[in-house]
Wavefront OBJ file of the C-alpha trace (Angstrom):
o trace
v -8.571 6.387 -14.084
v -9.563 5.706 -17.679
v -12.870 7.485 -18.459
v -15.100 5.346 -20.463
v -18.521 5.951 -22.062
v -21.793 6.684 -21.091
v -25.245 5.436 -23.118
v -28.285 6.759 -22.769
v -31.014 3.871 -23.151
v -34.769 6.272 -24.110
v -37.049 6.859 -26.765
v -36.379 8.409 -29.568
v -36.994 11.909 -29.198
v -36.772 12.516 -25.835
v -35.434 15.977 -24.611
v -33.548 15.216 -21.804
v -31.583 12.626 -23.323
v -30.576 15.184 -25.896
v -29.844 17.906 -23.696
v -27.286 15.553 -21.123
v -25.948 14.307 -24.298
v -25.197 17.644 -25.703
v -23.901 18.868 -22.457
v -21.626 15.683 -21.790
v -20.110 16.267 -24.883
v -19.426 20.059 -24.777
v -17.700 18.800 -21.162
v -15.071 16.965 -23.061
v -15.365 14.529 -20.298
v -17.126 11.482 -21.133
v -18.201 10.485 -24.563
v -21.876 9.955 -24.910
v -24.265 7.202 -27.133
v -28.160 7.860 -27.508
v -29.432 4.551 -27.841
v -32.915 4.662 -29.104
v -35.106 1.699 -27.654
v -37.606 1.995 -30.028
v -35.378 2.110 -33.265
v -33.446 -1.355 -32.872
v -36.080 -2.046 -35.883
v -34.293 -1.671 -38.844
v -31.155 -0.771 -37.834
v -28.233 -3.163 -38.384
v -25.871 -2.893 -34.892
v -27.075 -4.977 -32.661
v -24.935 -7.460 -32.720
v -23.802 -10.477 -29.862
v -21.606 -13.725 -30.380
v -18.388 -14.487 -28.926
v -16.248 -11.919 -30.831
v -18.607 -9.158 -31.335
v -20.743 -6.737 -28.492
v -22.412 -3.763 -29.797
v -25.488 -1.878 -30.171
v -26.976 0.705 -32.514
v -26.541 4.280 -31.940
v -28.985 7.100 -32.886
v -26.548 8.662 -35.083
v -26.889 5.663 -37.105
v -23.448 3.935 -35.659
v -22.738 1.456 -32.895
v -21.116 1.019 -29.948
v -19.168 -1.196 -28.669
v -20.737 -2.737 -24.878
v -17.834 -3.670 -23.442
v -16.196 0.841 -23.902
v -19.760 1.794 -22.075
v -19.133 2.716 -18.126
v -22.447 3.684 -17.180
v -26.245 3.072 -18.829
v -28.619 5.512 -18.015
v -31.832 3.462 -18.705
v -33.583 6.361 -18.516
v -36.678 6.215 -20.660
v -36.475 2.425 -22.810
v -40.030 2.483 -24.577
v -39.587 -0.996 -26.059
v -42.349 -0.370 -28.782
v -40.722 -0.350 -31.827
v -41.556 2.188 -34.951
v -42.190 -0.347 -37.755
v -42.452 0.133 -41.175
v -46.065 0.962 -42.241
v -47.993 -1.955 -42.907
v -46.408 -3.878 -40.768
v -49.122 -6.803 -39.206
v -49.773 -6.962 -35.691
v -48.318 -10.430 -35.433
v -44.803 -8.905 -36.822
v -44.977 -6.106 -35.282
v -45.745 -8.131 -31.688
v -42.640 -10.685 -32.716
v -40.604 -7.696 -33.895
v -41.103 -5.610 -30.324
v -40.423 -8.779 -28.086
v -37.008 -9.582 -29.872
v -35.958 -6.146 -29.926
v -36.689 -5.578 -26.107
v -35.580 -8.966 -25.246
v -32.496 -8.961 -27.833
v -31.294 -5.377 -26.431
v -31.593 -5.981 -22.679
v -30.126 -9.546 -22.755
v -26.888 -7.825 -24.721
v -26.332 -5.605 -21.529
v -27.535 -8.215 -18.881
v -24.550 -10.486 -20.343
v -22.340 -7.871 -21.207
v -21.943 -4.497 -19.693
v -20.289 -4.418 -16.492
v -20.381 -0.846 -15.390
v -22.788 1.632 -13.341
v -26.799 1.118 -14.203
v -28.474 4.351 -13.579
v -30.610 2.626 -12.125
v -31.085 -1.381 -12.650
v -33.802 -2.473 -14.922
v -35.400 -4.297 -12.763
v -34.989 -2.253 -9.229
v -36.315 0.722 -11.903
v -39.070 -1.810 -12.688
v -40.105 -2.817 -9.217
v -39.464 1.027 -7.816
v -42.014 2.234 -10.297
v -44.614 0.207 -8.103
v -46.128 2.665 -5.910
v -47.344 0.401 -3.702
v -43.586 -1.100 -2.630
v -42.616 2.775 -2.815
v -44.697 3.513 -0.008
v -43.478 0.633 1.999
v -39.991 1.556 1.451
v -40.164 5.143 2.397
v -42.379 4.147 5.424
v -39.373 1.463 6.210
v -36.670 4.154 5.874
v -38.526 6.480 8.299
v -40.346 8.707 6.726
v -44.237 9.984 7.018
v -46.674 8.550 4.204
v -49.803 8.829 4.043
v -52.888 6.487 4.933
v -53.373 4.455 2.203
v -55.874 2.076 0.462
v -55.464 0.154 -2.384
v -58.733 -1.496 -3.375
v -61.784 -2.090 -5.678
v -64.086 -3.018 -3.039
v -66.890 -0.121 -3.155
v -67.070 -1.228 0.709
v -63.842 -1.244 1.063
v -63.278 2.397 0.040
v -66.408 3.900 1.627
v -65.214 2.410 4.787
v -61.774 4.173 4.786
v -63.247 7.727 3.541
v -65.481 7.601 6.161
v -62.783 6.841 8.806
v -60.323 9.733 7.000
v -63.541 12.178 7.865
v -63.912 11.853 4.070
v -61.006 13.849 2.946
v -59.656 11.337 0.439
v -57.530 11.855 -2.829
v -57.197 9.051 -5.247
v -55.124 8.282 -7.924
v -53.993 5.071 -10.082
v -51.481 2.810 -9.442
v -49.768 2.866 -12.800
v -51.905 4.929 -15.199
v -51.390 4.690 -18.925
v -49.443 7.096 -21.337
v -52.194 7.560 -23.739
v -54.412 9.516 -21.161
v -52.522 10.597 -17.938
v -54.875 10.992 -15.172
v -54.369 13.587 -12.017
v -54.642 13.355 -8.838
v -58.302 13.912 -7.917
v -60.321 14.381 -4.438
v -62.942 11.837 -3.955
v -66.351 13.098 -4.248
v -69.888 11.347 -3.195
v -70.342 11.033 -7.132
v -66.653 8.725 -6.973
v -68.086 6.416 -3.972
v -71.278 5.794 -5.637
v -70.103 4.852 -9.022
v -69.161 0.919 -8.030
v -68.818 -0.321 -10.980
v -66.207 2.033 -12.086
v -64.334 1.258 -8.445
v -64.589 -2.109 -9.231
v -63.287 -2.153 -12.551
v -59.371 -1.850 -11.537
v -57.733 -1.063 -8.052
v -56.594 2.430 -6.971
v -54.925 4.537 -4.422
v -57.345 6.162 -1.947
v -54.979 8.778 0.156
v -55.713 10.436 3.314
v -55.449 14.217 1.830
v -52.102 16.031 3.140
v -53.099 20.213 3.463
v -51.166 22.588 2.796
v -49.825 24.852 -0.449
v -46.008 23.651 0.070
v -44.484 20.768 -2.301
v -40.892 19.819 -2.739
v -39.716 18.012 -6.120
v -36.110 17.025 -5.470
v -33.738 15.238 -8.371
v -31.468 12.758 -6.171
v -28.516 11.520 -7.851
v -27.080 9.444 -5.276
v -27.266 11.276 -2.144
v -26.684 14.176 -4.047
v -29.997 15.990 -3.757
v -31.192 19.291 -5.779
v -34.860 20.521 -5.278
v -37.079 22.937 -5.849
v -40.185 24.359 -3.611
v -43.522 24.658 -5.479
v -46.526 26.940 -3.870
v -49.399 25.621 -5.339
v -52.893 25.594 -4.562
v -53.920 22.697 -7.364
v -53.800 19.131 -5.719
v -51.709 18.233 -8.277
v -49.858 21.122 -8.996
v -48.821 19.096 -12.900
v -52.306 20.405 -14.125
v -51.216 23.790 -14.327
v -47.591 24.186 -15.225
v -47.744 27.352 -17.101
v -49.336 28.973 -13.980
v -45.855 28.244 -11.813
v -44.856 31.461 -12.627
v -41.585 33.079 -10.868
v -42.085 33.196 -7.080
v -44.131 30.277 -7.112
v -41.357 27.820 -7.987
v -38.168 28.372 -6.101
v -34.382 26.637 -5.414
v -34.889 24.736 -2.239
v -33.234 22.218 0.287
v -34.295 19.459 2.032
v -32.880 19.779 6.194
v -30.159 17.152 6.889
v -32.750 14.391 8.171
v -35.253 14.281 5.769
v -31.948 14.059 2.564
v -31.052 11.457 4.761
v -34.572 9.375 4.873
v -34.967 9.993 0.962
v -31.842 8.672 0.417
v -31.962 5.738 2.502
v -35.457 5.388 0.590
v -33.788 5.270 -3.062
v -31.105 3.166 -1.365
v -34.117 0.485 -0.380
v -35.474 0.667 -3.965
v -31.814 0.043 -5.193
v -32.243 3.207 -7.625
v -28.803 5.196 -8.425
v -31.200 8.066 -8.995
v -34.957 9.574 -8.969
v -37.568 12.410 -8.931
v -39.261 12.643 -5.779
v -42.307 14.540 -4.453
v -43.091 15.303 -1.362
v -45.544 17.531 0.602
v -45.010 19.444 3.148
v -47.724 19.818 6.301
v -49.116 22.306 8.218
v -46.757 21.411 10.982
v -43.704 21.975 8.163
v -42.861 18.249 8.171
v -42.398 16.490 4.969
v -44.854 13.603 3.604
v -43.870 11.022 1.476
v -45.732 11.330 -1.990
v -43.796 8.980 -4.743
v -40.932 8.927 -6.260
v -40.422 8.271 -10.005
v -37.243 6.852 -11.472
v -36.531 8.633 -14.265
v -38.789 11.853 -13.696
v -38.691 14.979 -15.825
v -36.437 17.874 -14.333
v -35.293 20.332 -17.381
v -39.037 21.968 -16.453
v -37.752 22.473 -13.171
v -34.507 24.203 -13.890
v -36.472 26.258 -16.549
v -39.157 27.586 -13.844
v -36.793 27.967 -11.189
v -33.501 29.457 -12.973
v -31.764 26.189 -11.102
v -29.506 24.211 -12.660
v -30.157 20.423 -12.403
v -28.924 19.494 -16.023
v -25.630 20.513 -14.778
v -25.032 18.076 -11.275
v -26.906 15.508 -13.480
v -24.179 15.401 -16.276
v -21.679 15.618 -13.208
v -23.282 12.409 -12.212
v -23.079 10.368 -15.304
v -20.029 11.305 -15.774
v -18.177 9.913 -12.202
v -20.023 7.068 -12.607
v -18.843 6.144 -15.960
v -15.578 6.632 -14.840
l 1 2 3 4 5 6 7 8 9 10 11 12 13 14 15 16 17 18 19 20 21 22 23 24 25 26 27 28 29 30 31 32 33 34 35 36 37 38 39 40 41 42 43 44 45 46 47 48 49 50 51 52 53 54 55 56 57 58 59 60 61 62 63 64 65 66 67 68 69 70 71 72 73 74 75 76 77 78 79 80 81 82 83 84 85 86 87 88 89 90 91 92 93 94 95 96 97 98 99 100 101 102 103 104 105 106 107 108 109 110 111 112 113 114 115 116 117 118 119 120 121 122 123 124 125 126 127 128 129 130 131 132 133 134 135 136 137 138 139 140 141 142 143 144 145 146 147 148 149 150 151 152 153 154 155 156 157 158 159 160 161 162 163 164 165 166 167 168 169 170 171 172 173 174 175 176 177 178 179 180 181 182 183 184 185 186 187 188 189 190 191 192 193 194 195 196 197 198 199 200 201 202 203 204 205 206 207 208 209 210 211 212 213 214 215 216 217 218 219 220 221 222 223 224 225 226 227 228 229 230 231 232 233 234 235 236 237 238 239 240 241 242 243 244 245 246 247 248 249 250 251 252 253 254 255 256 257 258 259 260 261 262 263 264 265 266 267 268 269 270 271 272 273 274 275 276 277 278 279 280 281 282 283 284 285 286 287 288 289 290 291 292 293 294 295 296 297 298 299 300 301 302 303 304 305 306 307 308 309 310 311 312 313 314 315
């Protein structure tokens, strides 16, 4: 079987894609194309017509679409870096037919393995259909509201005995926000409920969470021992011990894949917490979630299975 290549569809910059890409080509495998979303501005392959398929390459080449086996459309930030002084109408004309000009070249013309879809990654990335889906598939989520009704939330922390987390529904990357127990300060601020929905959880106790890389049904995880709700905050305090090589039990790999196999994602990061009864809660999952911080804490390798990964399914 003819191995073809794989391109990796991110931002520019972006350490992961760097570090597969290295790794796939010290494998001798599979070759490998960075493809940087947000530098089609400027550059001069993208090209599409009857005779001609290709698209521009970080290292300032192209590719051909139709030698590409699998896209990893793993981080596509469609804004693109325009020259200074660009104006906001050119650079709003310039982003649309740069996104719309790169994706339509693959919709029409790559006929290998997405890793994953753009639009199941695009629908999956909607918490709220994530939490139906892993419900679906059989596993535990928590209660959940999603509201701006100040009534509407008071009324479901008071019927959770007030132990309520909340977090947004899609957040922004200029400010993440953490997760964040609701407080009597929260419920009485209405006008900052009503100003944009939000999840309101039932909070899950406990100190256990599991962060598990699934590349197929391929799982690799890690347990984290964390007091922090969202154990994110404080990174640099998951020192050794505290982050560990895990594995999910038979049953639950099986309900997480079936759960990615729903969302129709190849691959994702998923977090889950685990009770005081030591059964697993459905959290979120995030399509193309950071890992290398994993393998770094843990002394587990995860770039490894995923360049394993890429490269089978390029093949």
């Amino acid at each position: 079987m003819t191995a073809r290549r794989v391109a990796i569809v991110s931002e520019r910059d972006d350490l992961h894609a760097a570090v597969v890409r290295e790794m796939l080509h010290r494998s001798g495998r599979v070759g490998c194309d960075l493809i940087d979303a947000d530098g089609i501005c400027g550059h001069d392959g993208l090209t599409w017509s009857d005779d001609a398929c290709t698209l521009p390459t970080a290292d300032g080449g192209r590719v051909d679409v139709k030698e590409i086996g699998a896209v990893w459309w793993r981080r596509p930030v469609m804004r693109q870096l325009v020259p200074q002084g660009t104006g906001e109408a050119e650079a709003d004309l310039i982003d649309n037919d740069c996104r719309t000009a790169l994706l339509g070249v693959l919709l029409n013309d790559f006929s290998g393995t997405w890793i994953s879809h753009p639009y199941a990654t695009s629908i999956a990335e909607n918490k709220l259909v994530q939490l139906r889906e892993a419900r679906a598939a059989g596993l535990r989520v928590p209660r959940t509201l999603v509201s701006q009704d100040p009534v509407e939330v008071r009324d479901f922390c008071a019927s959770s005995g007030r132990d309520v987390i909340v977090k947004t529904v899609r957040g922004c990357s200029l400010q993440p926000l953490l997760t964040r127990r609701v407080t009597d300060a929260h419920l009485a601020a209405e006008q900052s409920i009503r100003m944009a929905p939000a999840i309101y959880q039932e909070y899950v106790p406990g100190t256990r969470h599991i962060r598990a890389l699934c590349l197929g049904s391929d799982i690799h995880a890690v347990g984290i021992e964390s007091d922090e709700l969202d154990w994110r905050c404080n990174l640099r305090g998951l020192v050794s011990g505290t982050i560990h090589p895990a594995a999910l039990d038979d049953a639950t790999a099986a309900l997480v894949t079936a759960t990615l196999e729903r969302l129709h994602l190849a691959m994702g990061v998923v977090d889950l917490k685990i009770d005081p009864d030591g059964l697993p809660v459905w959290l979120e999952v995030n399509p193309q979630g950071q890992f290398l911080f994993m393998e770094a804490l843990s002394g587990k390798d995860f770039t490894g299975p995923c360049v394993d990964f890429l490269s089978r399914q390029a093949r």
